[in-house]
N, C-alpha and C positions, 0 to 999 in steps of 0.2 A: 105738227111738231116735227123738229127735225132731229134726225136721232144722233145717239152720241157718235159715231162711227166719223159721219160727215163733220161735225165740230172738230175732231182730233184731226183730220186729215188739213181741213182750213186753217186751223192753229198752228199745226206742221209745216205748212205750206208757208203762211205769214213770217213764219221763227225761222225759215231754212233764208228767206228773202230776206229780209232784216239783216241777219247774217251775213248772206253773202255781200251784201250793198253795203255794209261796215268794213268787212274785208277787203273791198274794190276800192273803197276810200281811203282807209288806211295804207293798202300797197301804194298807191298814188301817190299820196302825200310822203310816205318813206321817199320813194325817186326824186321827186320834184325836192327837195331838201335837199337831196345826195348831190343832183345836177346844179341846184343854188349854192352850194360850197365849192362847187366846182367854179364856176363862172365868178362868183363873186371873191375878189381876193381878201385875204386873211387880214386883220389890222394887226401890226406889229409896233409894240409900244416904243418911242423913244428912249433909250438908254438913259438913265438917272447918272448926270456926273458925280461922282462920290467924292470927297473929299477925301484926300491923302493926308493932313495933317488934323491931329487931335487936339481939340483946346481942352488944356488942362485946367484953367481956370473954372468953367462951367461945370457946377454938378451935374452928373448922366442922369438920366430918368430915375434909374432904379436907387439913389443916391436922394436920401431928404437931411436938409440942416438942421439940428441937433434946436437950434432956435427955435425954426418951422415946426418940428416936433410940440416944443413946450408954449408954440402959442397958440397951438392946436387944443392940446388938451388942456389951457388954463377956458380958452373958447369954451370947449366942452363939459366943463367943472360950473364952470358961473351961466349955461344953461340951463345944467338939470338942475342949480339951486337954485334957478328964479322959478322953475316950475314945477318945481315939485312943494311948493307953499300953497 
């Protein structure tokens, strides 16, 4: 039988290794990233042209018609009484 002394020292040894070869991979990978931003150029979106005039006619998103409203919840009135029979 091999005694605990030897176990702790091979366990040590495994866990300092493991370690370190996580270490060495992970600096690696940091560089090779740092170097691939480098070399590789940035993508820079096209400019969206905006529109200078505002139509006044169209309601804005945040803006609902007063009809749209009411045919909303007549929708929602003659749903919950056909289900709830």
């Amino acid at each position: 039988m091999t005694n605990i002394g030897s176990l702790l020292g091979d366990a040590a040894t495994l866990m300092i290794t493991g370690m370190s070869v996580v270490f060495i991979f992970l600096t690696i990978l940091v560089y090779l990233v740092r170097l691939m931003s480098k070399l590789v150029p940035e993508e820079v979106p096209e400019p969206i042209a905006a529109s200078k005039t505002i139509n006044k006619s169209q309601p804005t998103p945040s803006t609902v018609s007063p009809q749209v409203v009411a045919a909303i919840s007549a929708a929602v009135h003659q749903y919950r009484a056909s289900t709830a029979k």
